[in-house]
C-alpha positions in Angstrom: -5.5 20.9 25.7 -3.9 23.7 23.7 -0.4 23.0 22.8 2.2 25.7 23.8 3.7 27.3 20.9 6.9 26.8 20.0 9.9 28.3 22.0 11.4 31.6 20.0 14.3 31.8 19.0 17.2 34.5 20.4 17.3 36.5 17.4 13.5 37.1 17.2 13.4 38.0 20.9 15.8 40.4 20.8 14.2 42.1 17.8 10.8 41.9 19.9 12.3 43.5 23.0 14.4 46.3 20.9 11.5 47.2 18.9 9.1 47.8 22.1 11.3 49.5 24.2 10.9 53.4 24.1 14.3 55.6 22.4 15.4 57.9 25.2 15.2 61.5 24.6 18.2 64.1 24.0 19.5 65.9 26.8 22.2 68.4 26.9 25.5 67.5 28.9 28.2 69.6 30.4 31.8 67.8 28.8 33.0 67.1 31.9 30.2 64.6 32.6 30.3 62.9 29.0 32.2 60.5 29.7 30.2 56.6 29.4 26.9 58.8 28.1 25.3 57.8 24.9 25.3 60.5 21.5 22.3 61.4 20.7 23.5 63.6 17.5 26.7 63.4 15.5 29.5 65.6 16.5 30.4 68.0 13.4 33.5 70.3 13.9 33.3 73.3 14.8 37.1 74.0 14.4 39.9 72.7 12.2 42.6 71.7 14.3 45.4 72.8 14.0 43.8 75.7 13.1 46.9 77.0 11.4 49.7 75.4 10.1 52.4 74.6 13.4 55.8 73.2 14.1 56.0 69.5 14.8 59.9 70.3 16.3 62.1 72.3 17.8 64.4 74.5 15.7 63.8 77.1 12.5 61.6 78.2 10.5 63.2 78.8 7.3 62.5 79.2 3.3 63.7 76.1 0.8 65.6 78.2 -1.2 67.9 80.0 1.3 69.1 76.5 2.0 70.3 75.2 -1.5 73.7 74.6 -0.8 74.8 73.7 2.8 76.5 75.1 5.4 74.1 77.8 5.0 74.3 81.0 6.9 70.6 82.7 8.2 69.8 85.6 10.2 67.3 84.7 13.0 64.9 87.5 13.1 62.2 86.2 15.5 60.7 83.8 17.9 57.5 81.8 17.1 56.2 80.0 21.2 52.9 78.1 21.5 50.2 80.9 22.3 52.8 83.5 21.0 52.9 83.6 17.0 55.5 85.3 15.4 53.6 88.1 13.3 55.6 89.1 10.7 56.7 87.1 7.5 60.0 84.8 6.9 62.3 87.1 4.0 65.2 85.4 2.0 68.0 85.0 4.3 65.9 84.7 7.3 64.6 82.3 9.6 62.6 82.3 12.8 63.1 80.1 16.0 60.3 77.9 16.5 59.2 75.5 19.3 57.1 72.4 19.3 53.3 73.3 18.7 54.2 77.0 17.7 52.7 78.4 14.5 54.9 78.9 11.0 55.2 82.4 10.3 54.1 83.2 6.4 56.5 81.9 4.1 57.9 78.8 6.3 58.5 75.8 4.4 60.5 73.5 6.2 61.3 73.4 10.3 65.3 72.9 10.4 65.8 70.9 13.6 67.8 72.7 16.4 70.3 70.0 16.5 71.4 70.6 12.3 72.8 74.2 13.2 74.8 76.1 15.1 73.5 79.3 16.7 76.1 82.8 17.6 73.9 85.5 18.2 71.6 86.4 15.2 73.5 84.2 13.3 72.6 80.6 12.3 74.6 78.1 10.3 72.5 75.5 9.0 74.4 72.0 8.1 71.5 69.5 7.0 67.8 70.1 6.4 64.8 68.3 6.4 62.8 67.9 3.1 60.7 71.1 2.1 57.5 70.9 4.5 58.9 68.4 7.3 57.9 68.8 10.7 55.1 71.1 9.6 51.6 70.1 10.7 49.2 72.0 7.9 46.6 73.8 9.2 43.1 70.9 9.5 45.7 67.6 9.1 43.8 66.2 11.9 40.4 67.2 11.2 38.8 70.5 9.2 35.7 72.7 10.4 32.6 70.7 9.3 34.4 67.3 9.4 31.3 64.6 11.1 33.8 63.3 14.2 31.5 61.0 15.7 28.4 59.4 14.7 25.3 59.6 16.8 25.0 56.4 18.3 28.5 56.3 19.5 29.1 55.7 23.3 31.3 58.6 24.5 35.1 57.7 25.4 37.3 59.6 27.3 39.0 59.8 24.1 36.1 60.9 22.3 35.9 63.7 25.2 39.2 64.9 24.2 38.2 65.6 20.4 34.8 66.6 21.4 36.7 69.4 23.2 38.8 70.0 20.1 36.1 70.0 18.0 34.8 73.6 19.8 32.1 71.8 22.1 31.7 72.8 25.9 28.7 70.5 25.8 26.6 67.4 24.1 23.5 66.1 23.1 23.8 62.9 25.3 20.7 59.9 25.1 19.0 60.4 28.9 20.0 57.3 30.7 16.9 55.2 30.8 15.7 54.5 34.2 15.4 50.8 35.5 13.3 49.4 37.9 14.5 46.3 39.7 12.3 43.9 41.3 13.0 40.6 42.6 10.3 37.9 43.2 10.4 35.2 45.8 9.3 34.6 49.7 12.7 33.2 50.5 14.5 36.0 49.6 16.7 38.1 51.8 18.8 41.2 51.1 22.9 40.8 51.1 24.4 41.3 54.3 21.8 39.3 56.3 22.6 36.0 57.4 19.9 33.7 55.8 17.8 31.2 57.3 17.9 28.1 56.7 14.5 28.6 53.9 16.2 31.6 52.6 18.6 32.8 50.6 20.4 36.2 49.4 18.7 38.3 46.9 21.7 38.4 44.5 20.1 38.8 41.4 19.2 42.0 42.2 22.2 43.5 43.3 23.9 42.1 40.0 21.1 43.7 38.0 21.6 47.3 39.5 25.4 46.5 38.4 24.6 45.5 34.9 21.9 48.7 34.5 25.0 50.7 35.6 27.3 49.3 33.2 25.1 49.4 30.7 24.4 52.9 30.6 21.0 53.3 32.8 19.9 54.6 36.3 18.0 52.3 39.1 14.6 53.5 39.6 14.5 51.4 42.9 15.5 47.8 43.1 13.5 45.8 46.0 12.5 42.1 46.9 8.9 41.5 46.5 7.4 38.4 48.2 4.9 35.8 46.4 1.5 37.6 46.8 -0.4 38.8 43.9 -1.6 42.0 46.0 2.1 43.0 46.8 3.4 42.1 42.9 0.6 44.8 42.0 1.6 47.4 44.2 5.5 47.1 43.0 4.4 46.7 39.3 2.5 50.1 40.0 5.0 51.9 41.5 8.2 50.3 39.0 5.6 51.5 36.0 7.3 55.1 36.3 10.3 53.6 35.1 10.9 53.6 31.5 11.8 49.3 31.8 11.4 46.9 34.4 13.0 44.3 35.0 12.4 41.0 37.5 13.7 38.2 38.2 12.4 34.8 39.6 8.2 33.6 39.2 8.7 33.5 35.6 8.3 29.8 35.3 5.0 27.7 35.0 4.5 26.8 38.9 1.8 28.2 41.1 4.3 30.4 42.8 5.4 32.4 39.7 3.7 35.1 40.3 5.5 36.9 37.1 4.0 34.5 34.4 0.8 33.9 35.9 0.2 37.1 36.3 1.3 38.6 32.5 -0.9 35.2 31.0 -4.0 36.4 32.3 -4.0 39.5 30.5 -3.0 41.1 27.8 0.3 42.5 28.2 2.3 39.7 27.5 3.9 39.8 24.0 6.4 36.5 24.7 7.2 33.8 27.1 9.4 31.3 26.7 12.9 31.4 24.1 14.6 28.6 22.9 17.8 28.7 25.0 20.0 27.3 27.7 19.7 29.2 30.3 17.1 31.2 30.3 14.3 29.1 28.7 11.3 31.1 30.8 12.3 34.5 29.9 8.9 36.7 29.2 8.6 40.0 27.8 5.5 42.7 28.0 4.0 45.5 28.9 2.3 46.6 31.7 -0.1 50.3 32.3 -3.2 51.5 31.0 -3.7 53.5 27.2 -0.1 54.8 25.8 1.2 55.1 29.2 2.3 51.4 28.9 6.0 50.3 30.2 7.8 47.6 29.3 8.8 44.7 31.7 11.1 41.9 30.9 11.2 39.0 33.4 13.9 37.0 33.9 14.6 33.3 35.6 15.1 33.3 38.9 18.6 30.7 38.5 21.2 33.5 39.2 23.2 32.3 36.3 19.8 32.3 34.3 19.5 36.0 35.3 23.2 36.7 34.8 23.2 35.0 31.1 19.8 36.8 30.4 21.0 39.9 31.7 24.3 39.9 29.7 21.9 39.3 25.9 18.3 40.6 26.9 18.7 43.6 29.3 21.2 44.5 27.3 19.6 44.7 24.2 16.7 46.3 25.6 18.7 49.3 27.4 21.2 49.6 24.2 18.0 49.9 22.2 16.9 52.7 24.2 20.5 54.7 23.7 20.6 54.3 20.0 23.0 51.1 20.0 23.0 47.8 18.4 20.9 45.9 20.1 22.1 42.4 19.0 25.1 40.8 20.8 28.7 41.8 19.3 30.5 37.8 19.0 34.0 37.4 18.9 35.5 33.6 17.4 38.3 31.5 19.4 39.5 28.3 19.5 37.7 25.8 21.6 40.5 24.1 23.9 38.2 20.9 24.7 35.3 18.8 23.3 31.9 19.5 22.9 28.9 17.7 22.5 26.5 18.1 19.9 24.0 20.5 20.6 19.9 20.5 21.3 17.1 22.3 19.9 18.0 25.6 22.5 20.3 28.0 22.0 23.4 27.3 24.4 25.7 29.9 26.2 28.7 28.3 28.3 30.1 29.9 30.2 34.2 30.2 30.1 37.3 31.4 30.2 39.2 32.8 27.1 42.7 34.1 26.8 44.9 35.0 24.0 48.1 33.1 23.2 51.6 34.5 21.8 50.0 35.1 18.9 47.5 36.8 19.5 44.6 34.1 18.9 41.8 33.7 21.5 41.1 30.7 22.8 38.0 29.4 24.9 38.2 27.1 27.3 34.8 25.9 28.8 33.6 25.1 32.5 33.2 21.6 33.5 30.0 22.1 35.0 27.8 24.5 33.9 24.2 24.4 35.8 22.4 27.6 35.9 22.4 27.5 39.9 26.4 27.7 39.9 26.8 31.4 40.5 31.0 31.1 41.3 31.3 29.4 38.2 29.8 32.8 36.5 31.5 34.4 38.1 34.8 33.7 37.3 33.9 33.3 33.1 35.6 35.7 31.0 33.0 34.8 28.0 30.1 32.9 27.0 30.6 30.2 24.0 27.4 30.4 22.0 26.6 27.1 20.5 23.8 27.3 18.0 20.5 25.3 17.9 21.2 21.5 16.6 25.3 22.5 16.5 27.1 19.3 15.7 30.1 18.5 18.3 32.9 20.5 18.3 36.2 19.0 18.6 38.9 20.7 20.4 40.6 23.3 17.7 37.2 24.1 16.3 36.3 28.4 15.8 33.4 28.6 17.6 31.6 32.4 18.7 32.3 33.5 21.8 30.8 36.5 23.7 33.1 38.5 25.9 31.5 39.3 29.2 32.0 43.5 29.3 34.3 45.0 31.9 32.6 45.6 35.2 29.2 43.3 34.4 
């Protein structure tokens, strides 16, 4: 008998899955629908803003020198409004009133605030001033035409809308979202919002998945429960191969009825099966299609927590990948409020709850029970604690990485 080759670790899967999957292609996007989309090219400024040199007050305009000795007396010759710039040039003696976001008129040098004077007519008394250029912004103090604003590879805030905007941009080059296909193996299966038999149960992997594709950045294809026949898996592989990933869940295990990893054994599009952690041991990744036309498929357990957990690490990588992110998961370190026990040779993720205390450390508290069939138990986790392979036991107090489950997923 052959002997099965050793389970891979996290790392290298991840590395597998990112390299294989296909980078998505640039599209162009209007600003308003930026928001969540992934950059496909850096965003250089167009603009320096502010453009020219504006008040950061209310109050005057004025030249250093006329204000030497104090009370000084100036002759307000003007009016300087946001959108309506004073055009002529501030003379000795003179000053111009000036409002909040309203550009200096030639020769400003300092912005007296309103409440230091004393206004009759035309004539202002000045009776303290600010040091010579307070509460000017200089023209480009935020950014200056040709400054890189943000990198490609960035994922689009509404912030970042905001300065793309600033920066002279109606529109983007955005990563198109890759496009998911969803399939979800198993005879007992039922979609949610019909009352299972007593043989069945709800398909709730799949409606998590179209979630966590969401979340993530991507589109659903389709998303649909395929039963345990090898004539029906090949119809849905067929029609999920114009998606640019699939991804199943369930018949990925060694059993008779998993039709997943029997069927990617017997040929040649299966690059991996099997990692070396807890959950999500029978994880697989492939291709399936005919010359270059070839689209990847990653299968996952069928345990919903085993689909959840490899969800969170695997799909992600693979669709972050795609958009031009890091594919590898982002860890965070708190401190563990309970015991742990020493660790096996697979790659553990527990799931639990974290929360800062007053001082702003995190702590991680983990679940009592954590078998991968225990779906309200993943559901209320804030993070998963990653314990390493062969990890000694952590007492309660030791830093151990924890990864934050994203908002929404």
């Amino acid at each position: 008998m052959t002997a099965r080759p050793p389970l891979l670790p996290v790392t290298e899967a991840i590395a597998r899955i990112a390299a294989a999957v296909p980078a998505m292609p640039a599209e162009t996007v209007a600003i308003a629908d930026l928001n969540g989309r992934s950059l496909a090219a850096p965003i250089t400024a167009r603009t320096s803003h502010p453009p020219a040199d504006v008040s950061a007050m209310d109050g005057y305009a004025a030249r250093a020198d006329d204000l030497a000795s104090l009370p000084a007396r100036l002759r307000m010759i003007g009016e300087s409004a946001a959108g309506h710039p004073f055009p002529g040039r501030i003379g000795p003696g003179e000053c111009v009133r000036i409002f909040t976001g309203a550009h200096c008129p030639a020769g400003t040098e300092m912005i007296i605030l309103q409440e230091d004077t004393k206004a009759e007519g035309e004539d202002i008394t000045v009776y303290e001033t600010p040091a010579r250029g307070r509460f000017i912004r200089n023209a480009g103090n935020d950014f200056a035409k040709g400054d890189t604003l943000i990198e490609a590879g960035s994922k689009i805030t509404a912030r970042n809308v905001a300065l793309i905007g600033s920066a002279g941009y109606g529109s983007a080059e955005v990563r198109k979202r890759p496009l998911v296909a969803i399939l979800s193996t198993g005879d007992e299966l039922v979609e949610p919002g019909i009352v299972p038999k007593d043989n069945q149960i709800v398909s709730s992997n799949g409606i998590f998945l179209e979630n966590l594709v969401r979340v993530l950045g991507g589109e659903t294809l389709s998303s649909r429960i395929v039963r345990d026949d090898p004539a029906a898996l090949e119809d849905a592989l067929d029609e999920a191969s114009a998606a640019d990933l699939i991804v199943t869940s369930g018949g990925a295990s060694v059993g008779k009825h998993d039709g997943i990893a029997n069927r990617m054994q017997t040929s040649r599009d299966l690059d991996f099966w099997r990692i070396a952690m807890r959950p999500g041991k029978p994880l697989l990744f492939g291709t399936i299609g005919d010359g270059e036309s070839r689209t990847p498929l990653l299968g996952l357990p069928g345990n919903p927590v085993s689909t959840g957990v490899c969800g969170i690490i695997f799909v992600a990588a693979a669709l972050n990948a795609m958009l031009g992110h890091d594919p590898l998961p982002q860890y965070r370190h708190a401190v563990l409020d309970g015991d742990l026990p020493e660790n096996d040779g697979r790659q553990d993720f527990l799931r639990a709850r974290v929360y800062q205390n007053d001082s702003g450390q995190l702590h991680a508290d983990a679940f009592p029970k954590q078998d991968s069939g225990m779906l309200a138990v993943f559901a209320h986790a804030d993070a998963l604690i990653m314990r390493p392979v062969r990890a000694p036991a952590a007492a309660r107090g030791s830093i151990v990485p924890v990864l934050p489950i994203p908002a929404g997923i």
